[in-house]
CHARMM internal coordinates of N, CA and C (Angstrom, degrees):
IC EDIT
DIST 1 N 1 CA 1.4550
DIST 1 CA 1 C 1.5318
ANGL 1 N 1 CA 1 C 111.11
DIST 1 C 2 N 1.2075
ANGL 1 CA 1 C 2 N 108.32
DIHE 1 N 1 CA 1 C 2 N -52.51
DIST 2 N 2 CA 1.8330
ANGL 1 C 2 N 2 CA 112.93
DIHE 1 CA 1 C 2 N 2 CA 168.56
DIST 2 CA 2 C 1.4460
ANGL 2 N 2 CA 2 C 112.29
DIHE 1 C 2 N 2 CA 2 C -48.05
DIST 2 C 3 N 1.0611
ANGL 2 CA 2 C 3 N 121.33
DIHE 2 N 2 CA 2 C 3 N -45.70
DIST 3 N 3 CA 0.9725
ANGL 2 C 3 N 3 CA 137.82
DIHE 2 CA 2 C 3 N 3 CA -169.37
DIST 3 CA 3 C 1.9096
ANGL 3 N 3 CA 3 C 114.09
DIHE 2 C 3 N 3 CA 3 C -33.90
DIST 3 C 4 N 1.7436
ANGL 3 CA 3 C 4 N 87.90
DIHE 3 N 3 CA 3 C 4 N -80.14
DIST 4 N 4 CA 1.7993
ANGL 3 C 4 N 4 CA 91.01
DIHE 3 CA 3 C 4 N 4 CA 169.34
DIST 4 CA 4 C 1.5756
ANGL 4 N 4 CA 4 C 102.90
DIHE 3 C 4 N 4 CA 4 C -66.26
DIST 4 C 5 N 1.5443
ANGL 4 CA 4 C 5 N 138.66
DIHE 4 N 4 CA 4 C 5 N -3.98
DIST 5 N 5 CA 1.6040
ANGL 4 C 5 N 5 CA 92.18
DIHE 4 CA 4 C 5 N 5 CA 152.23
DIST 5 CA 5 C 1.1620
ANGL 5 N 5 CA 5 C 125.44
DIHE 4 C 5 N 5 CA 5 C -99.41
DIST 5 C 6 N 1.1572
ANGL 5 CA 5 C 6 N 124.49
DIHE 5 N 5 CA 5 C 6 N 15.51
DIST 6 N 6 CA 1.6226
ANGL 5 C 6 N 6 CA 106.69
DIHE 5 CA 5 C 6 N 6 CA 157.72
DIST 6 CA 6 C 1.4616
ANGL 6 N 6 CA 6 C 106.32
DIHE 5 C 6 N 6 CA 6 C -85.98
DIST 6 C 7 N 1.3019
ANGL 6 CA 6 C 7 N 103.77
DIHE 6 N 6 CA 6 C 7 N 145.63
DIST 7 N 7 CA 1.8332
ANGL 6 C 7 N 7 CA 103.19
DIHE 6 CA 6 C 7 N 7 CA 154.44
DIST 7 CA 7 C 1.9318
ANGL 7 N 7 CA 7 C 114.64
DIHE 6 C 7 N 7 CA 7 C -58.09
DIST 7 C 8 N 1.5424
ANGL 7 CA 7 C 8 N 93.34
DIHE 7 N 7 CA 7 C 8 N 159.66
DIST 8 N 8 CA 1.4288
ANGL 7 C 8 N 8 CA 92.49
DIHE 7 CA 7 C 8 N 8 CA -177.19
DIST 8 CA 8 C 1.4237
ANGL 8 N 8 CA 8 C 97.84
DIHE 7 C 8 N 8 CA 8 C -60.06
DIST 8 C 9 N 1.5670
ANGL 8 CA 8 C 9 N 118.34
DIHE 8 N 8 CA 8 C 9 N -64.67
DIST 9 N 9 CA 1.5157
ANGL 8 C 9 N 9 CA 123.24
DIHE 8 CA 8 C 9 N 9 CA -161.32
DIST 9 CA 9 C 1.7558
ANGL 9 N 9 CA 9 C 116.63
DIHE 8 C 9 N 9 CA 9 C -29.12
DIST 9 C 10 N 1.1929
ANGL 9 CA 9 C 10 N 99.43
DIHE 9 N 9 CA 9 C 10 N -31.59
DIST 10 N 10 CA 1.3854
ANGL 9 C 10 N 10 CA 97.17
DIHE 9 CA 9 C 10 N 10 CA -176.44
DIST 10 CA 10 C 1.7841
ANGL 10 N 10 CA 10 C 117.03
DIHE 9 C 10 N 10 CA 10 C -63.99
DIST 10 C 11 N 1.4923
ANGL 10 CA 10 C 11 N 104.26
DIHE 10 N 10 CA 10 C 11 N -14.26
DIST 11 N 11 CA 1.3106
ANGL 10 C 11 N 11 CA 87.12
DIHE 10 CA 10 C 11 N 11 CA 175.58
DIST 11 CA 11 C 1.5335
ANGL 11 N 11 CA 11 C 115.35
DIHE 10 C 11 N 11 CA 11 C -86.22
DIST 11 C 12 N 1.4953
ANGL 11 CA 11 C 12 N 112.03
DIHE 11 N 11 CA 11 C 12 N -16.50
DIST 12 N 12 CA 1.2298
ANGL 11 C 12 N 12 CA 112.11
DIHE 11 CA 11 C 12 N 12 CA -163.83
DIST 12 CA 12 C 1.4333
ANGL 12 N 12 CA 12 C 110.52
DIHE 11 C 12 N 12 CA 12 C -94.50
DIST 12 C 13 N 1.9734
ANGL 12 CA 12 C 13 N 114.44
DIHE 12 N 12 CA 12 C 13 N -0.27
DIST 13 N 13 CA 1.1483
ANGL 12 C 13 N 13 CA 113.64
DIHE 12 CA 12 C 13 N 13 CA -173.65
DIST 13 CA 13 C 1.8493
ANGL 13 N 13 CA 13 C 91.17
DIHE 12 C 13 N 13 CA 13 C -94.33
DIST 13 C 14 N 1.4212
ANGL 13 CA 13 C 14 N 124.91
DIHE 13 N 13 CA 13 C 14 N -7.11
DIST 14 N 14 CA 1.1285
ANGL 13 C 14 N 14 CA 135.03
DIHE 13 CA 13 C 14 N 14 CA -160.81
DIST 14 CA 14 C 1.8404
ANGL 14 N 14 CA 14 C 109.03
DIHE 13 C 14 N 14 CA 14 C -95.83
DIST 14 C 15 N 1.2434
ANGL 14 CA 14 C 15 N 94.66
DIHE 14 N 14 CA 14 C 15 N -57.98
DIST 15 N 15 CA 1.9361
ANGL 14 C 15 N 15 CA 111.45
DIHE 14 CA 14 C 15 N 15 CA 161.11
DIST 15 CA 15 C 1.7331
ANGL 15 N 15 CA 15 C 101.66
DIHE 14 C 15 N 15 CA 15 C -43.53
DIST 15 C 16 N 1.8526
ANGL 15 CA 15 C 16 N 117.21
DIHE 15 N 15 CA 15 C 16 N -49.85
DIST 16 N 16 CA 1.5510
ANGL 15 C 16 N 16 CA 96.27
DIHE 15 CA 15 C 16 N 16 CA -165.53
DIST 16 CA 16 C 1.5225
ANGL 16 N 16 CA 16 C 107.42
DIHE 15 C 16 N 16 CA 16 C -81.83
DIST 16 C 17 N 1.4852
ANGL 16 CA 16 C 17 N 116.47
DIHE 16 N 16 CA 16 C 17 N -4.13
DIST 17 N 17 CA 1.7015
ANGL 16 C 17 N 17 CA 126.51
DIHE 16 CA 16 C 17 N 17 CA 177.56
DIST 17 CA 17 C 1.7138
ANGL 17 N 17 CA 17 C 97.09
DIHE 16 C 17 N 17 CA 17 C -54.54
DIST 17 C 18 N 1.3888
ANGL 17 CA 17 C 18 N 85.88
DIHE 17 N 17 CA 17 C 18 N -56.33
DIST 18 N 18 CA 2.0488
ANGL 17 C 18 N 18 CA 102.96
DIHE 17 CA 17 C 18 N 18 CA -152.88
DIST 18 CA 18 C 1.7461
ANGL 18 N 18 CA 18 C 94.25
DIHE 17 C 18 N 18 CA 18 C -64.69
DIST 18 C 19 N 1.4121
ANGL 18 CA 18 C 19 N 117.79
DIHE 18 N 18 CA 18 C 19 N -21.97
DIST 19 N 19 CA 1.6011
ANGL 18 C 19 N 19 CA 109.84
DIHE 18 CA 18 C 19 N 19 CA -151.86
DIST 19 CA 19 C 2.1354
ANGL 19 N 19 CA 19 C 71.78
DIHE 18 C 19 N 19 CA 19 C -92.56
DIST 19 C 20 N 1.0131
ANGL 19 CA 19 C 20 N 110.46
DIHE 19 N 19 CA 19 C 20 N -54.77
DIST 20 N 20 CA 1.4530
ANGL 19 C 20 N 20 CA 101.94
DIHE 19 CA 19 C 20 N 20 CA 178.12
DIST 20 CA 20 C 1.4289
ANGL 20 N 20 CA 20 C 135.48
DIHE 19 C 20 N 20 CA 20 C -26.70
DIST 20 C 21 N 1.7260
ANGL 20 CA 20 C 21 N 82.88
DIHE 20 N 20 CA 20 C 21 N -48.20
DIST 21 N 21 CA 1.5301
ANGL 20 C 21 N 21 CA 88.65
DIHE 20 CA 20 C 21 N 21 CA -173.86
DIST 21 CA 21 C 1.9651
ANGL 21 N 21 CA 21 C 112.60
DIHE 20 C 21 N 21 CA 21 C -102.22
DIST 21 C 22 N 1.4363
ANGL 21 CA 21 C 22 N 103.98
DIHE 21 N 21 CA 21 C 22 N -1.36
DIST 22 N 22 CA 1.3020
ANGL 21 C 22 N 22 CA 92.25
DIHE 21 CA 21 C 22 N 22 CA 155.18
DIST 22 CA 22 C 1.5517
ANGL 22 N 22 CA 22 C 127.23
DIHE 21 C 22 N 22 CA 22 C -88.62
DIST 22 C 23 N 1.3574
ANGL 22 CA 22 C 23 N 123.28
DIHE 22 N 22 CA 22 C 23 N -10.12
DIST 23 N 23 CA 1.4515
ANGL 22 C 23 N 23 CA 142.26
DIHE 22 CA 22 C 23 N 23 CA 151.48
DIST 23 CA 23 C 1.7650
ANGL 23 N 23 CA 23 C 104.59
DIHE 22 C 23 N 23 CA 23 C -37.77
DIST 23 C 24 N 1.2942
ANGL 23 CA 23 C 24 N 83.20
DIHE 23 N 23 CA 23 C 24 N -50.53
DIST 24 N 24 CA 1.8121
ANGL 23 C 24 N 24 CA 78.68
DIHE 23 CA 23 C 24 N 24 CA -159.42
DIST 24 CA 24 C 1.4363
ANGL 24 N 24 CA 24 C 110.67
DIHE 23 C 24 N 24 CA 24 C -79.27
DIST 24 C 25 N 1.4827
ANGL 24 CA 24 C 25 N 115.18
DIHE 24 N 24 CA 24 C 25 N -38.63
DIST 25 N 25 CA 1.5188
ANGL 24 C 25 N 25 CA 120.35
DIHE 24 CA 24 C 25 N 25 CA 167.08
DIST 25 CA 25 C 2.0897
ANGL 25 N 25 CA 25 C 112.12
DIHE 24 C 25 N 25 CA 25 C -56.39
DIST 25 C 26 N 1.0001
ANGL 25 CA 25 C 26 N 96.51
DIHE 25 N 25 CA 25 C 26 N -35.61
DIST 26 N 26 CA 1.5772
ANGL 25 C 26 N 26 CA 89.75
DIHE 25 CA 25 C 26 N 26 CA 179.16
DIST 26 CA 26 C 1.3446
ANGL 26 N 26 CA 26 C 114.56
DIHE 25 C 26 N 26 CA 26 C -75.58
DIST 26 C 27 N 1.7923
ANGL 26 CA 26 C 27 N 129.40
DIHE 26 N 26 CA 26 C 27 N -14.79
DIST 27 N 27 CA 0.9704
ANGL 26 C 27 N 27 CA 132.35
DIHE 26 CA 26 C 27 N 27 CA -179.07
DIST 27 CA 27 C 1.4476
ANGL 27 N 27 CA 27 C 120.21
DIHE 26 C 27 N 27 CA 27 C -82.52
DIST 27 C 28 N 1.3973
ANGL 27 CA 27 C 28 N 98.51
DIHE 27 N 27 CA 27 C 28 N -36.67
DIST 28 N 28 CA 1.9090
ANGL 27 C 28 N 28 CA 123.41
DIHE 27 CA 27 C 28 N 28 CA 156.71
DIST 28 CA 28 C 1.3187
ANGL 28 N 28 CA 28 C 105.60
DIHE 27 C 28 N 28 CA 28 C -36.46
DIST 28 C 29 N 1.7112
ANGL 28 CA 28 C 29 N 106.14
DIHE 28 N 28 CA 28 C 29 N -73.88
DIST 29 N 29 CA 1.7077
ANGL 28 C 29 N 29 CA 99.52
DIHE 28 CA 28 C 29 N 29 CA -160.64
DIST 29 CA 29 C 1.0349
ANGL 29 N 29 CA 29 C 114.10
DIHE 28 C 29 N 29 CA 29 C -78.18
DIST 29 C 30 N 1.9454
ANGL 29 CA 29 C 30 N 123.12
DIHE 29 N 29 CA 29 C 30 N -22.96
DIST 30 N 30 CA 1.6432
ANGL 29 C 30 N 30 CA 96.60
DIHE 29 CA 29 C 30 N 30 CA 156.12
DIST 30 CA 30 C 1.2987
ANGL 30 N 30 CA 30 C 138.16
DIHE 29 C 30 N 30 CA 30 C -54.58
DIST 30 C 31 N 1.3327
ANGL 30 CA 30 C 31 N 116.91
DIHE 30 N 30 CA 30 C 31 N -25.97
DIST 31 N 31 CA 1.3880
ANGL 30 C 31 N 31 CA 130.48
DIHE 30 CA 30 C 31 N 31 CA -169.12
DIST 31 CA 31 C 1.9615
ANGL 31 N 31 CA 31 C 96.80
DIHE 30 C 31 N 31 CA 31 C -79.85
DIST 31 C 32 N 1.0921
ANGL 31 CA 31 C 32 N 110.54
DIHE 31 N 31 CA 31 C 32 N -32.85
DIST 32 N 32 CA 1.5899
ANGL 31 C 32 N 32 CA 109.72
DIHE 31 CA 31 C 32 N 32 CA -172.40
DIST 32 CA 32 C 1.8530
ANGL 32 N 32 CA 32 C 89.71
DIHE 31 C 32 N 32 CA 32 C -86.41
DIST 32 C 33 N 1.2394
ANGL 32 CA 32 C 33 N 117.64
DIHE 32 N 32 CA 32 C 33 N -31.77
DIST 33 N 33 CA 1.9559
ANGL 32 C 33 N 33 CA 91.59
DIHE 32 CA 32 C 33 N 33 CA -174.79
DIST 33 CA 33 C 1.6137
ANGL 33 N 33 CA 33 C 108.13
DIHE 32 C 33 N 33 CA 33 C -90.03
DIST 33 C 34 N 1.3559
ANGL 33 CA 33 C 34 N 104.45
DIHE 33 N 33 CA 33 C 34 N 7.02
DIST 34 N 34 CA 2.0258
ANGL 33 C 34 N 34 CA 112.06
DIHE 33 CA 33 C 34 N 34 CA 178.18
DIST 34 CA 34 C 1.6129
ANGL 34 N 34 CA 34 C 101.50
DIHE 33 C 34 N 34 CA 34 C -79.83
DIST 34 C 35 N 1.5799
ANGL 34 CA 34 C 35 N 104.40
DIHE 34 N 34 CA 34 C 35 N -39.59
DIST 35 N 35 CA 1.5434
ANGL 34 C 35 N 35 CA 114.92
DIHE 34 CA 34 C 35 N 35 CA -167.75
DIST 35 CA 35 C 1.2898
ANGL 35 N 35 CA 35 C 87.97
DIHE 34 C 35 N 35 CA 35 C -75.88
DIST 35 C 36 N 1.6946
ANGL 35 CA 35 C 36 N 145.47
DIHE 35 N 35 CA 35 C 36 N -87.03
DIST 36 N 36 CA 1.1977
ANGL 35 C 36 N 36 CA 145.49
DIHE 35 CA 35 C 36 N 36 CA 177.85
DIST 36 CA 36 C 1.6991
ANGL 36 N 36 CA 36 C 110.93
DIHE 35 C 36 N 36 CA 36 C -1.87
DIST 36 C 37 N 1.3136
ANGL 36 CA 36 C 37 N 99.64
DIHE 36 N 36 CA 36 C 37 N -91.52
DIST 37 N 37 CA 1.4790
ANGL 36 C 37 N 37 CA 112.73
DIHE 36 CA 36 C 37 N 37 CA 167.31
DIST 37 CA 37 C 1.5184
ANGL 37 N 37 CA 37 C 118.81
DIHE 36 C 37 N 37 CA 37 C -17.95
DIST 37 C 38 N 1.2222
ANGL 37 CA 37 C 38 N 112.09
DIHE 37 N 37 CA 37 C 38 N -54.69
DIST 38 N 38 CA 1.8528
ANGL 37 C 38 N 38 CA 123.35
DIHE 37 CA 37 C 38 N 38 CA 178.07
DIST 38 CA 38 C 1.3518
ANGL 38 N 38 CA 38 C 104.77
DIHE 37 C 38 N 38 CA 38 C -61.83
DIST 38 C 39 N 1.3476
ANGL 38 CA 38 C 39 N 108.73
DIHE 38 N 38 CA 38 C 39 N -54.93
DIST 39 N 39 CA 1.7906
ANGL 38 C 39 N 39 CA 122.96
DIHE 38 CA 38 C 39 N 39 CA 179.78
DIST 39 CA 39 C 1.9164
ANGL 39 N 39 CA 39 C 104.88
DIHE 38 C 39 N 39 CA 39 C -49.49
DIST 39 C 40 N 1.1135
ANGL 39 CA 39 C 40 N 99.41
DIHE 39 N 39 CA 39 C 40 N -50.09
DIST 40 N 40 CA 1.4636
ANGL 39 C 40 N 40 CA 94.34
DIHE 39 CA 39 C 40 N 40 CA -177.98
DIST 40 CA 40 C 1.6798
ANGL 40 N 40 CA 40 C 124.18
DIHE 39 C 40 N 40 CA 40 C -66.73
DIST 40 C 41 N 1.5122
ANGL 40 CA 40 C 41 N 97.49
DIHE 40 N 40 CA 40 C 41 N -48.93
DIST 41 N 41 CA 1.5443
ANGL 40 C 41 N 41 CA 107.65
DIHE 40 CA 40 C 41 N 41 CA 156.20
DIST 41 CA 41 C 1.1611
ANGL 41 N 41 CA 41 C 125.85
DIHE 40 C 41 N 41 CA 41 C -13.76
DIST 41 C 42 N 1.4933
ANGL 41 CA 41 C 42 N 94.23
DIHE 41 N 41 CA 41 C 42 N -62.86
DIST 42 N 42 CA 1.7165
ANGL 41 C 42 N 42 CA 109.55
DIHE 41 CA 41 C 42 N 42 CA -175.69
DIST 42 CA 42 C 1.6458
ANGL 42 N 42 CA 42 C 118.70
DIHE 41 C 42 N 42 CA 42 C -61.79
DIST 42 C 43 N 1.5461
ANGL 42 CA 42 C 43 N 102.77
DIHE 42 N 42 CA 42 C 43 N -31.03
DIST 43 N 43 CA 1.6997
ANGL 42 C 43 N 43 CA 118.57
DIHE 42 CA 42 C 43 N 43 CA -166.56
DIST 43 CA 43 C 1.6833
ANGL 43 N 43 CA 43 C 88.43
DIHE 42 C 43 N 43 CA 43 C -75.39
DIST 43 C 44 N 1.3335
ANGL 43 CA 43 C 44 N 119.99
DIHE 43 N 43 CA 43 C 44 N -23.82
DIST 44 N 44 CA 1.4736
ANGL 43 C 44 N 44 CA 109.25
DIHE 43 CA 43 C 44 N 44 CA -165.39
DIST 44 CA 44 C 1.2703
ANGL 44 N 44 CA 44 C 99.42
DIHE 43 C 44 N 44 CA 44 C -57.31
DIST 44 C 45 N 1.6083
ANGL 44 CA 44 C 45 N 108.66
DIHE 44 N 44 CA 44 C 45 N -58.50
DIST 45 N 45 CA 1.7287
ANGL 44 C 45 N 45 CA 122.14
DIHE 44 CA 44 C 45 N 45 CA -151.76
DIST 45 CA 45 C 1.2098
ANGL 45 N 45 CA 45 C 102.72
DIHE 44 C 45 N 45 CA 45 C -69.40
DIST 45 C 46 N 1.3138
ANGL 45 CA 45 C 46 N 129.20
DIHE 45 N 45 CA 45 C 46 N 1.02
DIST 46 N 46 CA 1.4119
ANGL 45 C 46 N 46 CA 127.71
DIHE 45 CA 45 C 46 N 46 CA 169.24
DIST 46 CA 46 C 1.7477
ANGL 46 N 46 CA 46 C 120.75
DIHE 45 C 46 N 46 CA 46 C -71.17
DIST 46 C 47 N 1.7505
ANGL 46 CA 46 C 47 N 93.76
DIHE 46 N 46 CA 46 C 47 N -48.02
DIST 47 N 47 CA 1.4871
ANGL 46 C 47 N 47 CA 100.70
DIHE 46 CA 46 C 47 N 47 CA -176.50
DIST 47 CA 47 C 1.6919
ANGL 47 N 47 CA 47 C 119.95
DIHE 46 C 47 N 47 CA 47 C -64.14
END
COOR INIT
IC SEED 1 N 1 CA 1 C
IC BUILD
């Protein structure tokens, strides 16, 4: 029933939200396992 009242577009303006915002979360946790990775690096040259 909801259904026909939304317009279609809205799902597809909703799909390019989610594709957006999983872009941006994947760019996060690479950027957080580059820092990790470096951090550990460093713990090596210690031992």
């Amino acid at each position: 029933m909801l259904r026909e009242l939304i317009p279609m577009h809205a799902d597809t303006v909703q799909i390019s939200r989610a594709r957006e915002a999983r872009r941006e979360l994947e760019e996060i946790f690479q950027r957080e396992m580059q820092q990790e990775r470096r951090q550990l690096d460093g713990w090596d040259e210690f031992e």
